[in-house]
DOBAGU-507517 format. One record per residue (C-alpha): residue in three letters; residue number from 0; chain; x, y, z. Coordinates in pm, whole numbers. Example, Ala and Ser with C-alpha at 12.3 -4.5 7.8 and 13.67 -1.06 7.14 Angstrom:
<rs>
code, pos, unit, c1, c2, c3
Ala, 0, A, 1230, -450, 780 $
Ser, 1, A, 1367, -106, 714 $
</rs>
This chain:
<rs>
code, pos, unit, c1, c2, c3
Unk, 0, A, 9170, 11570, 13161 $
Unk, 1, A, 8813, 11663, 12995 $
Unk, 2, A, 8616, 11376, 12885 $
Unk, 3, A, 8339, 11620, 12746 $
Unk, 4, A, 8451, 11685, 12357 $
Unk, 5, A, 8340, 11998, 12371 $
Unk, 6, A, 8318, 12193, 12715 $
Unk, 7, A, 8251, 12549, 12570 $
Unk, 8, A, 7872, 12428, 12437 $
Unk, 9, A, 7497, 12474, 12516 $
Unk, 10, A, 7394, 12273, 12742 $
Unk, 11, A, 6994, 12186, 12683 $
Unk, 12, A, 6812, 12361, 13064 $
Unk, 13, A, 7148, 12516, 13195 $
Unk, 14, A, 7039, 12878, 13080 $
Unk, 15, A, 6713, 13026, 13045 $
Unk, 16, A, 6686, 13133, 12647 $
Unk, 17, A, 6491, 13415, 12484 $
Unk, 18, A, 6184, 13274, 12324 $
Unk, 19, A, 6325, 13358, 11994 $
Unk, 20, A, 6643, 13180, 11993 $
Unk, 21, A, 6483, 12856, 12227 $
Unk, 22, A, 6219, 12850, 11925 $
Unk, 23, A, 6549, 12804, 11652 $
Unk, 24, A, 6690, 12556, 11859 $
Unk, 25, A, 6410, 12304, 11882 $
Unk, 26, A, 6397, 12396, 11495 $
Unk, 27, A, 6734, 12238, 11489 $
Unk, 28, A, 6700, 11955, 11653 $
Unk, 29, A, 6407, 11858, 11471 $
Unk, 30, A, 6617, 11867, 11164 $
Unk, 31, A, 6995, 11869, 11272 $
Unk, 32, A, 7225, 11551, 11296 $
Unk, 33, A, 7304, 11566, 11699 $
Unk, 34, A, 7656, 11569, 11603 $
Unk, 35, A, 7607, 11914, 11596 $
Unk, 36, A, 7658, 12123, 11899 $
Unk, 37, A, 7597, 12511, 11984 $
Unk, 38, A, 7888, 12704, 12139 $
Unk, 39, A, 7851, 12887, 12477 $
Unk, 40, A, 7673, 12820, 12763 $
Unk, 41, A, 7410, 13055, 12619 $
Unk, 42, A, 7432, 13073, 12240 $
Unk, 43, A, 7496, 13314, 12055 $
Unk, 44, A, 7321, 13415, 11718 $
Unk, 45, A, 7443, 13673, 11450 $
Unk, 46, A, 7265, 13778, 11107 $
Unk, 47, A, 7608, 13988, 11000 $
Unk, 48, A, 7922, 13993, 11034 $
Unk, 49, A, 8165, 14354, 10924 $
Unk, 50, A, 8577, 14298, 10979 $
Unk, 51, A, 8650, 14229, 11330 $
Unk, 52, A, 8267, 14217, 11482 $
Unk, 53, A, 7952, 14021, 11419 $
Unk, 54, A, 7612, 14160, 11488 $
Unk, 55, A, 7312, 13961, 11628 $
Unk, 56, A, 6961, 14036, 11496 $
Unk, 57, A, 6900, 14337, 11776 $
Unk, 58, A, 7221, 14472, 11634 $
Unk, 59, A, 7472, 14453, 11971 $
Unk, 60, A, 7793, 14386, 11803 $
Unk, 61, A, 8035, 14127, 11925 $
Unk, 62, A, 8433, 14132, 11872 $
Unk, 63, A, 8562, 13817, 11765 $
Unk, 64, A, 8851, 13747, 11896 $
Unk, 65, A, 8836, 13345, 11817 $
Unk, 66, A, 8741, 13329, 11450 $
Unk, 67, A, 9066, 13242, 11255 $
Unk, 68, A, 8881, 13148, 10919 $
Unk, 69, A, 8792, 13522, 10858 $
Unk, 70, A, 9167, 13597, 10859 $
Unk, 71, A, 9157, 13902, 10687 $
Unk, 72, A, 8807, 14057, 10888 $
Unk, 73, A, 8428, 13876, 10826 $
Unk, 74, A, 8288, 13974, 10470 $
Unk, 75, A, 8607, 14133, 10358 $
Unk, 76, A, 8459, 14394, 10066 $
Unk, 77, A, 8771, 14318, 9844 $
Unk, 78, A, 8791, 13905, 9870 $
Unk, 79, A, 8403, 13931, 9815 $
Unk, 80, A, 8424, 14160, 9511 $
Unk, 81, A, 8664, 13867, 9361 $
Unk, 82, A, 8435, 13598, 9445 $
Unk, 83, A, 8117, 13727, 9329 $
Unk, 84, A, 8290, 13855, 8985 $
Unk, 85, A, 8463, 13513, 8945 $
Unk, 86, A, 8110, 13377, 8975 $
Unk, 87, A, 7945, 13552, 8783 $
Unk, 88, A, 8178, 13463, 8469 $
Unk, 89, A, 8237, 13077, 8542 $
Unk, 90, A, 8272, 12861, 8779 $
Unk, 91, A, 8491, 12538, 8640 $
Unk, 92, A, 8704, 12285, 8723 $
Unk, 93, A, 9072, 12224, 8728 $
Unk, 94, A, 9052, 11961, 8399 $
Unk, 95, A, 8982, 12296, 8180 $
Unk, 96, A, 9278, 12527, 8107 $
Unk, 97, A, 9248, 12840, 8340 $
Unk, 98, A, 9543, 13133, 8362 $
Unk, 99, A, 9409, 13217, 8684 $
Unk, 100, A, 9491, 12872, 8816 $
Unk, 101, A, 9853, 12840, 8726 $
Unk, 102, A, 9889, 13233, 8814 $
Unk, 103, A, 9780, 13135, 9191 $
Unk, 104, A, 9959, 12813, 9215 $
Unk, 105, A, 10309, 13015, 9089 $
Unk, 106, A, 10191, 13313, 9373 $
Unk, 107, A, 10150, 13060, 9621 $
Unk, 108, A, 10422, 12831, 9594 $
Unk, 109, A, 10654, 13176, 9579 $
Unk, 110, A, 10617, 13198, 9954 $
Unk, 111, A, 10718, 12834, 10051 $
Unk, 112, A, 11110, 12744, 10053 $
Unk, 113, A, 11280, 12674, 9687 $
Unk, 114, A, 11232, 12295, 9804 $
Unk, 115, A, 10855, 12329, 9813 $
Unk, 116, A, 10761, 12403, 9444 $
Unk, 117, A, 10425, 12181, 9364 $
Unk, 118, A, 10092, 12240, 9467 $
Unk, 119, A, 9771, 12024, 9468 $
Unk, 120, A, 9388, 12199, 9524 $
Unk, 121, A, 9189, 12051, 9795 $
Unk, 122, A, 8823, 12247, 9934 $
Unk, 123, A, 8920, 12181, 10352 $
Unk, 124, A, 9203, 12145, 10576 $
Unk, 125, A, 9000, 11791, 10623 $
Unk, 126, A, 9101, 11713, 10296 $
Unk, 127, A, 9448, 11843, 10273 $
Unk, 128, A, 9559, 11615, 10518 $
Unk, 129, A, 9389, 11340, 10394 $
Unk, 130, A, 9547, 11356, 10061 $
Unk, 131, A, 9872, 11443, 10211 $
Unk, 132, A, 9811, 11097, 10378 $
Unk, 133, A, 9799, 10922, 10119 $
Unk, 134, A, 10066, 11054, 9928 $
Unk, 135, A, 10348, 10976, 10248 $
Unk, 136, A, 10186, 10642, 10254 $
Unk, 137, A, 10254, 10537, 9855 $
Unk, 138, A, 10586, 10686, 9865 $
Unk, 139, A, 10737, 10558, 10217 $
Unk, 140, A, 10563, 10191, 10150 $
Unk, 141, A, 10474, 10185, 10543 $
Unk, 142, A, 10116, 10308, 10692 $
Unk, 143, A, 10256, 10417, 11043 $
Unk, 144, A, 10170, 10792, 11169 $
Unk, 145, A, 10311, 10995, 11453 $
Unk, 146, A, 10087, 11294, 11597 $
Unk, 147, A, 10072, 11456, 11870 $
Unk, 148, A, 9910, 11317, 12209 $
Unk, 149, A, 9588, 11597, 12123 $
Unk, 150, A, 9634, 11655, 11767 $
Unk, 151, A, 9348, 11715, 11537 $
Unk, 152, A, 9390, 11737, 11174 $
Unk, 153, A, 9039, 11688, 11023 $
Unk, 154, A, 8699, 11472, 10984 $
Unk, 155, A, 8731, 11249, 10735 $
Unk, 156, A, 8714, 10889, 10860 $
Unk, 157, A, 9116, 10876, 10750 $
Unk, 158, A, 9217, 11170, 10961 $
Unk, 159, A, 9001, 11094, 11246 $
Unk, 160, A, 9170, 10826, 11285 $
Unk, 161, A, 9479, 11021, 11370 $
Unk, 162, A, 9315, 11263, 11547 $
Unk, 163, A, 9304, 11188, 11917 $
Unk, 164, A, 9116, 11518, 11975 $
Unk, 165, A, 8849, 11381, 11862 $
Unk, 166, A, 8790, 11184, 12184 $
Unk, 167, A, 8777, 10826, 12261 $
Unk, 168, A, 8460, 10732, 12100 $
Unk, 169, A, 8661, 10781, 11758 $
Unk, 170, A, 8892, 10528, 11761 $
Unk, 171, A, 9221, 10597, 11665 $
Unk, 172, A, 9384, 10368, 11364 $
Unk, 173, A, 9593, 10096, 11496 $
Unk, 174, A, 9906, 10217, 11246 $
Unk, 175, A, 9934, 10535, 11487 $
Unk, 176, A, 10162, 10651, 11785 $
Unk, 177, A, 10122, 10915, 11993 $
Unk, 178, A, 10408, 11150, 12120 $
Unk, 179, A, 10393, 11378, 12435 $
Unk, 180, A, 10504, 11723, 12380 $
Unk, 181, A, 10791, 11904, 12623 $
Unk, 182, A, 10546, 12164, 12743 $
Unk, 183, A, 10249, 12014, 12878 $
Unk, 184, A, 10485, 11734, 13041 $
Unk, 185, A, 10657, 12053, 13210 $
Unk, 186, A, 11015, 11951, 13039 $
Unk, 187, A, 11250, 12213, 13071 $
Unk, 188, A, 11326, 12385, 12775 $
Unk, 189, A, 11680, 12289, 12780 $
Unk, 190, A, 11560, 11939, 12740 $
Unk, 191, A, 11248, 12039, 12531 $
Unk, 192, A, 11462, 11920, 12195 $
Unk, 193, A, 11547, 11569, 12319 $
Unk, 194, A, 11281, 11505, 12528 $
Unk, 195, A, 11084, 11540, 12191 $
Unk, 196, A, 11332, 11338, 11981 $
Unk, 197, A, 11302, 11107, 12196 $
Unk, 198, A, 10922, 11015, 12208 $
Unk, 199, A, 10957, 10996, 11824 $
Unk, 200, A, 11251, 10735, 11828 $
Unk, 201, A, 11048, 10508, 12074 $
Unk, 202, A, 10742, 10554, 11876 $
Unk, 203, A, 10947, 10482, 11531 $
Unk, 204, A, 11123, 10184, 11713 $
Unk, 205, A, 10770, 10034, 11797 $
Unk, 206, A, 10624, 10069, 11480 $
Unk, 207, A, 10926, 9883, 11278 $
Unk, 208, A, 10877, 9603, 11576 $
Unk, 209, A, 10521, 9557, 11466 $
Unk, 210, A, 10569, 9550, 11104 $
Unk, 211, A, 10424, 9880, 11061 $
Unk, 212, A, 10683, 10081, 10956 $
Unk, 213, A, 10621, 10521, 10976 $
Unk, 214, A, 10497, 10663, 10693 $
Unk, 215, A, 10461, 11047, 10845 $
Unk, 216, A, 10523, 11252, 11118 $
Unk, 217, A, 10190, 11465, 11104 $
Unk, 218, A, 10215, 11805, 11322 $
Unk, 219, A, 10019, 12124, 11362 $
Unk, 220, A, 10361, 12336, 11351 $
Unk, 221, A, 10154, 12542, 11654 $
Unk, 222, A, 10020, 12230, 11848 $
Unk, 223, A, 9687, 12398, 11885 $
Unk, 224, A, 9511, 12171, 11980 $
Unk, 225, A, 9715, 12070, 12257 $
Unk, 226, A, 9701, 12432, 12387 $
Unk, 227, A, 9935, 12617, 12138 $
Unk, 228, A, 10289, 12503, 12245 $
Unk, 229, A, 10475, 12724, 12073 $
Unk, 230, A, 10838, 12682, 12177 $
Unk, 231, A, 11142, 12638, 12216 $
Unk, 232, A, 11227, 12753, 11847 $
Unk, 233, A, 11314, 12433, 11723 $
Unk, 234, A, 11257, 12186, 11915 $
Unk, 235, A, 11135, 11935, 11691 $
Unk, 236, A, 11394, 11925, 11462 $
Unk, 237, A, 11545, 11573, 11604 $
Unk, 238, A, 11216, 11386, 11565 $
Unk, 239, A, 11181, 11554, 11233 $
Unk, 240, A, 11545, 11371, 11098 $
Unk, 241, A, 11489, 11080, 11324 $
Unk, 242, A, 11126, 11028, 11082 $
Unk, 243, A, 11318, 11111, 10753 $
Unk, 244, A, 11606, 10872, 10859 $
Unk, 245, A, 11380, 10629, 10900 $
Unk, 246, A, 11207, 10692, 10539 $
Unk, 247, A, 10906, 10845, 10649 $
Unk, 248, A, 10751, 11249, 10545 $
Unk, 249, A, 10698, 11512, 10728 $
Unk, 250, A, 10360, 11693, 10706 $
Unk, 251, A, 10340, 12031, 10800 $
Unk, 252, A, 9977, 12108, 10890 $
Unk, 253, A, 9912, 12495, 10845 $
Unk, 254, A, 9594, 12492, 10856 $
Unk, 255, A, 9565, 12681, 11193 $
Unk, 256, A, 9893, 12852, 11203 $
Unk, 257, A, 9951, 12901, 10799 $
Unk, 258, A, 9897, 13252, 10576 $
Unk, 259, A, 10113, 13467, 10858 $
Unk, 260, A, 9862, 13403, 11191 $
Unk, 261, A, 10239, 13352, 11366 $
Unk, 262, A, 10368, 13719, 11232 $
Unk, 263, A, 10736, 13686, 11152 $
Unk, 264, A, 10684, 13403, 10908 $
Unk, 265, A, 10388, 13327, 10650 $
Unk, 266, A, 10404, 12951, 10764 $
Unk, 267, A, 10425, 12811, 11108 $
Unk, 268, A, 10709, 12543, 11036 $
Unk, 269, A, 10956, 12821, 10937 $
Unk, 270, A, 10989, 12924, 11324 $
Unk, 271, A, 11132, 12596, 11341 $
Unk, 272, A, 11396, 12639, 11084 $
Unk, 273, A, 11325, 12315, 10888 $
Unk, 274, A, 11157, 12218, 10555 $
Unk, 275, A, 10854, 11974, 10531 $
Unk, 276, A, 10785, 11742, 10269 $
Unk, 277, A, 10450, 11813, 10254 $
Unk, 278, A, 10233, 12130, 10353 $
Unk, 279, A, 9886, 12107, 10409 $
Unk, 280, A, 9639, 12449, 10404 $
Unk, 281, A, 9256, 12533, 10482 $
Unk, 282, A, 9081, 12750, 10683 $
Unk, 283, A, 9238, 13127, 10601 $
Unk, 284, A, 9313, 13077, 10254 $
Unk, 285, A, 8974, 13197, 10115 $
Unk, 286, A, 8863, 13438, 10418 $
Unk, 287, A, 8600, 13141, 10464 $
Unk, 288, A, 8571, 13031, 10086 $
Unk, 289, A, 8636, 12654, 10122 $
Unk, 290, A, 8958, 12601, 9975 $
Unk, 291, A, 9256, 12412, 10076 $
Unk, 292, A, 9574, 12300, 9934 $
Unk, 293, A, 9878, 12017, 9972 $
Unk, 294, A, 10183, 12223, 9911 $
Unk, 295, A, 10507, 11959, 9892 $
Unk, 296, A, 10838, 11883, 9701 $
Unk, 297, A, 10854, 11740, 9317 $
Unk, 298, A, 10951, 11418, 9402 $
Unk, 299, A, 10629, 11257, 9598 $
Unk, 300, A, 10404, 11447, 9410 $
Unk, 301, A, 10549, 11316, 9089 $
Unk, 302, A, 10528, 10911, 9245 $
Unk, 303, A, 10201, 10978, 9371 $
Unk, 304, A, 10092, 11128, 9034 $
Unk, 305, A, 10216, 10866, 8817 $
Unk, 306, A, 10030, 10563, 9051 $
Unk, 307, A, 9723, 10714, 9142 $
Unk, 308, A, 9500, 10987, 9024 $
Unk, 309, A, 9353, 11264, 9250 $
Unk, 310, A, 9080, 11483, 9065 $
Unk, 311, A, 8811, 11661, 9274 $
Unk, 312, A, 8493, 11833, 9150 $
Unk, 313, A, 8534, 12108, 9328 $
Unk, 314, A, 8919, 12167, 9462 $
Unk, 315, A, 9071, 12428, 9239 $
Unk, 316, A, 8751, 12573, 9127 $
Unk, 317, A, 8752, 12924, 8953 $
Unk, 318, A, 8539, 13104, 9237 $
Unk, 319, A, 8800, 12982, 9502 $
Unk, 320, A, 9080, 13032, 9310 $
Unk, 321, A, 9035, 13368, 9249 $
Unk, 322, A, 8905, 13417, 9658 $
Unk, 323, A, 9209, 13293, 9775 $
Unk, 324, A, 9432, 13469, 9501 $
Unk, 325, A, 9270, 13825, 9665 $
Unk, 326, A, 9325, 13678, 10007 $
Unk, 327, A, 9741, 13629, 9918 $
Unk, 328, A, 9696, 13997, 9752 $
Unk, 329, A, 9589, 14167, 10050 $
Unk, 330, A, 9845, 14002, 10322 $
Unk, 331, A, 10119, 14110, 10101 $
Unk, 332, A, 9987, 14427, 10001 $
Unk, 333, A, 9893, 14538, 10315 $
Unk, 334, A, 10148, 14390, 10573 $
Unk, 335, A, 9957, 14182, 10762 $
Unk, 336, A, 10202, 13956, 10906 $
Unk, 337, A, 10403, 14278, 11056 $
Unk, 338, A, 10050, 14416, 11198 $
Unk, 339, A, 9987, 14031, 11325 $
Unk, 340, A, 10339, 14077, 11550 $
Unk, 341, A, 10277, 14392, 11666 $
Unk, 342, A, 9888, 14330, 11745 $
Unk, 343, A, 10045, 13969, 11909 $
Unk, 344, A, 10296, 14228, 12157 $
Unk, 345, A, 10067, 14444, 12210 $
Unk, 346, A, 9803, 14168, 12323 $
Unk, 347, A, 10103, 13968, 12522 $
Unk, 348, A, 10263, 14280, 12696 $
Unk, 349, A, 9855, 14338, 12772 $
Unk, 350, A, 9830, 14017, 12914 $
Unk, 351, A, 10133, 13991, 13103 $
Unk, 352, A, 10067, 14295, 13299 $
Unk, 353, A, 9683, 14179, 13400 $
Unk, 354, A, 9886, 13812, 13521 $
Unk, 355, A, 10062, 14042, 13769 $
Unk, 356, A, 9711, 14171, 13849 $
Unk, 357, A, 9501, 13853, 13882 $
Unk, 358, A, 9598, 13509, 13994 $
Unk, 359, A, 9405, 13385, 13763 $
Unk, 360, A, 9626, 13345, 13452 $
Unk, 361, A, 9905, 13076, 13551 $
Unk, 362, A, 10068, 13101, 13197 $
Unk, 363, A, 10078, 13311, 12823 $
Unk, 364, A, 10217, 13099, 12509 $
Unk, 365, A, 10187, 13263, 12134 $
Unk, 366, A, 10320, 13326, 11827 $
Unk, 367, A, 10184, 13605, 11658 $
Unk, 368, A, 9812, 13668, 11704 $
Unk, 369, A, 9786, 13314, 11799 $
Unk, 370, A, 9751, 13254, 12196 $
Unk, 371, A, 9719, 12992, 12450 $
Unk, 372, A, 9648, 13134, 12840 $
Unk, 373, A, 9659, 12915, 13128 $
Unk, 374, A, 9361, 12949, 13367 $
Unk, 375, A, 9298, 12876, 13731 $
Unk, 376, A, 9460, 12924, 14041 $
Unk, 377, A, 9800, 12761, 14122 $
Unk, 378, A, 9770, 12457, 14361 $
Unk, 379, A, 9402, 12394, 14321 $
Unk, 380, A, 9337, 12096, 14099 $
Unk, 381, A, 9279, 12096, 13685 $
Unk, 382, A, 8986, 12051, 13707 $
Unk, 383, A, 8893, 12380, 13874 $
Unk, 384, A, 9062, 12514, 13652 $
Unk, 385, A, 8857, 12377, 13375 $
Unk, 386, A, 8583, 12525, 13579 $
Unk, 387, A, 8682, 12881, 13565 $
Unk, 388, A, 8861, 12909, 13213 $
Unk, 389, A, 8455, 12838, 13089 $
Unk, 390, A, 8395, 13068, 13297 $
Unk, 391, A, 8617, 13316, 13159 $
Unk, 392, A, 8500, 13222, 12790 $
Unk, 393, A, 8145, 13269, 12919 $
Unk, 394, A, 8153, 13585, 13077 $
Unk, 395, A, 8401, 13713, 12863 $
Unk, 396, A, 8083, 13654, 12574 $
Unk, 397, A, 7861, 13770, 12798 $
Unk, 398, A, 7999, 14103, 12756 $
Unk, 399, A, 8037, 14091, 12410 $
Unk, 400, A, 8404, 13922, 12289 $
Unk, 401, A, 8447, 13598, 12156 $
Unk, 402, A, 8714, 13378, 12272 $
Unk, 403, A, 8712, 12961, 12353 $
Unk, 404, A, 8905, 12732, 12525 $
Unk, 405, A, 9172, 12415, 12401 $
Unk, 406, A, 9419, 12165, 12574 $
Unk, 407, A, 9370, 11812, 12658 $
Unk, 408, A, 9212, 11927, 13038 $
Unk, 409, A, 9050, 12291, 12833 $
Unk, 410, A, 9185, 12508, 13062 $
Unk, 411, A, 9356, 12728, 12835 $
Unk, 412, A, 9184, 12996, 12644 $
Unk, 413, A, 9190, 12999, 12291 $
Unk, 414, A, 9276, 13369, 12122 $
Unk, 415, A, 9324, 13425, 11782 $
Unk, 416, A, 9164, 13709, 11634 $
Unk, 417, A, 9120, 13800, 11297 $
Unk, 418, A, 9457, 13938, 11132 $
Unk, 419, A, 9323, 14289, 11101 $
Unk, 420, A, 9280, 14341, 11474 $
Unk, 421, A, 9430, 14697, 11556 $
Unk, 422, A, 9491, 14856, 11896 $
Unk, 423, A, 9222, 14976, 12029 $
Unk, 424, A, 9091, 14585, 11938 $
Unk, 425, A, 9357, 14449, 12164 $
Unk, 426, A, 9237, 14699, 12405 $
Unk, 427, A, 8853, 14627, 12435 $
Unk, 428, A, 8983, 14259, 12470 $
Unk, 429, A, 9189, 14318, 12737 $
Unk, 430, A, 8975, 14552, 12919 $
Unk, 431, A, 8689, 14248, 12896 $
Unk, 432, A, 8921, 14009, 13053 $
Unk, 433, A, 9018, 14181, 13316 $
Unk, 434, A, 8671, 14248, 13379 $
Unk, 435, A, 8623, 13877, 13423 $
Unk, 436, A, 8897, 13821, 13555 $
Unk, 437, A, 8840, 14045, 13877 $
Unk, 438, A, 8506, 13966, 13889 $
Unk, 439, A, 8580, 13591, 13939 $
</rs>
């Protein structure tokens, strides 16, 4: 397992810099928190960005093949048009009657299940899952949360704290319980479905010992974090009763996987044919607008509402409101979901025939345009294979496409290009990687 939080970074005397970009840096640190790191062994720095490519200031373009905020391209001429006209007219708040609002909300809520029919306006995922937090907390009366053994579902200091991503320096509340998933423990998928119900019994059983009680099983419905562990179809469905038997939510975090980034369904948790209580969104929904939104049924909403009070300057603001309003316009309108399966075989059936090729890729997982690919060779140890998946990313931006890696040990790439990738897209991608690939 990685102990570095971030492998894929700039590393201060690794690379030799051009003068230009080594003079920016020491800029930064001069002024940046050190929290902050640079991705890439050598950094990269771009002045535009146009659909699927960014530009750096000599102009050599870059495909972006990582970027999943830009869901609908970088700088999107439409879902700018609607922000910049928005703000030039007003920019208010959500205690102020606005048609635009309630018009959203109803748009939005029209693509959840029937069950699903209130909405809430946060500005992050970070947010979203915070308030969703709170919410299962009130209404269940226990604090307990199960995630997953890598989950990460934001930055404030609640989430964190439920976020074992986040490495062990952040320490993890003492209310939470972490559950293995069936694929990285190589379960069978036979078993996947009980193997999972069963880490969430044990974890529900110990939390009722220690007075705890669980308040919410919190899951990115496409385990990203945890290296995209996508299937079998279903298999959480156990855990997800054994948590509502025991009076606790289930949060849905869409953050990564949500607006149609799987392909056959706008949200993630639909592949696994069951019904949250709460959804929480981010990322896509404003094409990088910061907007975000809890999504959940009548009833905790309504307790939640009538206890406590949840107003926030900005969440639900008239600029992002009408962003993410041309964001939902242009997935339906344009059939994005059916061009994010197709671009998702193509890239897979790409993929799988450069595995035969190279002994390099030990395993493909996605749903959609959302991937996970196993680096290194079989038999040598993890962390040679942490080795050469940064090697991969590294190369792989080196000549010009932008990709990263995830899991607990990193050794999986991260791929998950914009929505509007087309073929010949998938095809410069592929053609990179198997550059690297062969050249490794």
């Amino acid at each position: 397992m990685s102990k570095d939080l971030m492998p894929n970074r700039y590393t201060p005397g690794e690379v030799a810099l051009p003068k230009r970009e080594a003079e920016l840096i020491a800029r930064r640190d001069s002024v940046l928190g050190s929290s902050y790191r640079l991705q890439y062994r050598q950094p990269v720095h771009f002045v535009r960005g146009e659909g699927m490519w960014l530009y750096d200031p000599d102009g050599r373009a870059y495909l972006d093949f990582y970027n999943n905020v830009p869901s609908l391209g970088h700088c999107h001429p439409e879902v700018n048009a609607a922000m910049a006209e928005q703000a030039g007219r007003i920019s208010a708040n959500t205690r102020y009657l606005e048609p635009k609002l309630v018009d959203y909300a109803e748009r939005l809520i029209d693509t959840f299940p029937d069950e699903l029919n209130r909405v809430v306006f946060t500005c992050t995922g970070s947010e979203s899952n915070d308030l969703a937090l709170r919410i299962a907390r009130l209404v269940s009366g226990n604090e307990g949360v199960i995630v997953s053994s890598y989950a990460y579902h934001g930055t404030s200091a609640a989430v964190a704290a439920v976020s074992p991503n986040l490495g062990d320096a952040v320490k993890l509340s003492p209310s939470v319980r972490m559950v293995s998933l069936p694929g990285p423990e190589s379960v069978p998928e036979a078993q996947a479905a009980d193997f999972f119900e069963a880490q969430i019994r044990a974890a529900i059983q110990d939390l009722k010992r220690r007075g705890i009680g669980v308040a919410a099983l919190l899951f990115d419905s496409i385990f990203s974090s945890d290296g995209v562990w996508v299937d079998p179809l279903g298999f959480i469905a156990g855990g997800v009763n054994a948590v509502r038997e025991a009076g606790g939510l289930i949060i849905a975090d869409e953050v990564q996987p949500g607006f149609g980034r799987t392909g056959d369904h706008m949200w993630g948790f639909e592949r696994h044919g069951i019904v949250p209580d709460l959804v929480t969104l981010g990322k896509p929904m404003g094409n990088g607008f910061p907007i975000g939104a809890v999504v959940g049924r009548k009833t905790p909403l309504e307790l939640f509402g009538r206890t406590a009070r949840y107003s926030n300057t900005f969440a639900g603001n008239t600029v992002g409101i009408a962003t993410a309003d041309a964001v939902l316009t242009i997935l339906q309108r344009d059939h994005i979901l059916q061009n994010a399966l197709a671009m998702g075989q193509r890239l897979r059936n790409g993929l799988e025939e450069l595995a035969h090729r190279s002994p390099g890729i030990r395993g493909i997982r996605n749903a959609g345009l959302f991937f996970g690919v196993d680096i290194g060779l079989a038999g040598e140890p993890p962390a040679s294979w942490r080795a050469m998946a940064l090697n991969v990313v590294n190369a792989m931006r080196e000549d010009g496409v932008l990709i990263s890696t995830t899991g607990a040990n990193e050794d999986s790439l991260k791929v998950r290009p914009p929505l509007i990738c087309q073929a010949e897209h998938v095809d410069l991608f592929l053609a990179s990687m198997e550059r690297t690939l062969l050249a490794s």
